[in-house]
N, C-alpha and C positions, 0 to 999 in steps of 0.2 A: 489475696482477696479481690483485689482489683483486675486483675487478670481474668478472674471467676465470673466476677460479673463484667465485664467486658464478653465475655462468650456469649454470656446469656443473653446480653443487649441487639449479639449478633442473632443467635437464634432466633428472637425477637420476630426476626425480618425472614430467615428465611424458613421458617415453618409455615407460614401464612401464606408467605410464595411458591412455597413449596406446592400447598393446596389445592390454592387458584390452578396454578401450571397440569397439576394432574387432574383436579376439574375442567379444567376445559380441553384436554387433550383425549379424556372419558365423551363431553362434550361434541366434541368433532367428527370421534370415530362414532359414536351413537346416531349423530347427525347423519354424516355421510351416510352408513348403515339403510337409515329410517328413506333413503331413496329409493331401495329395492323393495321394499317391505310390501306386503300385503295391502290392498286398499279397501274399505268397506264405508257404509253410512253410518254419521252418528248424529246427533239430535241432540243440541245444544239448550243446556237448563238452567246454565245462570252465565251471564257476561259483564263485567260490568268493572270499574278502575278503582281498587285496591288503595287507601289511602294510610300511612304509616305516619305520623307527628314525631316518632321516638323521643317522644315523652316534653319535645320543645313544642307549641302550637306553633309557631311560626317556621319552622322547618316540616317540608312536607315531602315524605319520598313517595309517590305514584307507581303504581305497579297492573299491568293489564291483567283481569284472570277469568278465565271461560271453564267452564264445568260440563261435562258433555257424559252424556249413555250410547254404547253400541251394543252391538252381539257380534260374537265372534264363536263360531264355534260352538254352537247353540247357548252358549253363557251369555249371559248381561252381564255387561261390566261398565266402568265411570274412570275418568280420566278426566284430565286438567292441564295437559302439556300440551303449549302452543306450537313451539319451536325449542329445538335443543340450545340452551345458554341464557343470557342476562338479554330479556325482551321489555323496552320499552320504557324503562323506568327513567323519568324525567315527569314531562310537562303531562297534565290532564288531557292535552289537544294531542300528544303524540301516543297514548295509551287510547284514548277514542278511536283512531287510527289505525290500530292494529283490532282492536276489537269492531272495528266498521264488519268483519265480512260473516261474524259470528253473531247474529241477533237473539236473542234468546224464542226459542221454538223453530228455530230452521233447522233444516238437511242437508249436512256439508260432507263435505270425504276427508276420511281419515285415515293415516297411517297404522299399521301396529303390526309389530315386529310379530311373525307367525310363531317361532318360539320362545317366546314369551308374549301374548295377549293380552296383558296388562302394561308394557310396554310401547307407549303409544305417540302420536303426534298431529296435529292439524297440518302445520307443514314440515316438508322434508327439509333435511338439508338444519345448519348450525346460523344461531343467529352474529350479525355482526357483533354484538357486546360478549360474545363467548373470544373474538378473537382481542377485544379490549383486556381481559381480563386475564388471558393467554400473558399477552405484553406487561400486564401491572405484575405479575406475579416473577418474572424475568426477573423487573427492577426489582422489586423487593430480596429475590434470592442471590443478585450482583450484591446488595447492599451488603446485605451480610455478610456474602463472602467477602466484599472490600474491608467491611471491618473487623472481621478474624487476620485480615493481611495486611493491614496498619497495625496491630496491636506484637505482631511477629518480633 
C-alpha cells in the first residue's frame, strides 16, 4: 500500500510537468509559426489589467488582457491573444506595460495564422514566461521521476 501511494505522490508531479512542458512546447512552435503568418488590421475594444484575489484579498495575481475585432476573409472575427505563453502576470505597473501600445479604439496589426483565421496574435514570436514555465515543468517531471527511483 505504501508502495501504491508512493507512485501516486510521484505522479503527483509529473502530470502537471508533464502539461506545463507540452504546453509550452505547443506554445513555441505556435509562436515561432505566428512570424510568418498573415498580417491585417484589428481594432481594439477592450484593454485593460485583469485582477484575480483567488479568494485571499490580500493576494493579488494581475493578468494583461486586450480584446480586439478584425476581418479576415470577409468574416469578422474577435480575438484576445497578445503573445503566445504566460504574459505579464505580476505587478499592475508591468501589465500597464504590456497593454501601453493597445488603447482601446486604435488600429494595430495583427497576426493570424491564414489556415486558421481564428488563430491569432498581436505579437509574433513566444513570450519569455512560456520559456519559465518550459523549465518549472522539467523540474516537476525530474521530481517525479526521482521519486519513483528512490522508492526502487
Amino acid at each position: 500500500m505504501a508502495l501504491l501511494f508512493f507512485h501516486l505522490w510521484a505522479f503527483l508531479f509529473i502530470i502537471p510537468g508533464g502539461f506545463l512542458v507540452l504546453y509550452s512546447i505547443r506554445n513555441a512552435i505556435k509562436g515561432h509559426g505566428s512570424r510568418s503568418w498573415q498580417t491585417t488590421q484589428c481594432t481594439i475594444l477592450r484593454s485593460y489589467v485583469q485582477v484575480d484575489t483567488m479568494g485571499r484579498p490580500n493576494r493579488k495575481a494581475m493578468m494583461p488582457i486586450v480584446e480586439y475585432e478584425y476581418q479576415f476573409n470577409g468574416e469578422t472575427l474577435k480575438g484576445s491573444q497578445i503573445r503566445y505563453g504566460t504574459i505579464g502576470r505580476g505587478t499592475r505597473t508591468a501589465c500597464e506595460k504590456v497593454l501601453q501600445p493597445y488603447p482601446e479604439g486604435a488600429t494595430v496589426q495583427l497576426y493570424v495564422n491564414p489556415e486558421d483565421p481564428h488563430d491569432c496574435a498581436l505579437e509574433p514570436g513566444m513570450s519569455w514566461g512560456n520559456v519559465v514555465n518550459f523549465f518549472a515543468g522539467v523540474v516537476f517531471v525530474a521530481c517525479g521521476y526521482a521519486i519513483l527511483q528512490v522508492k526502487k
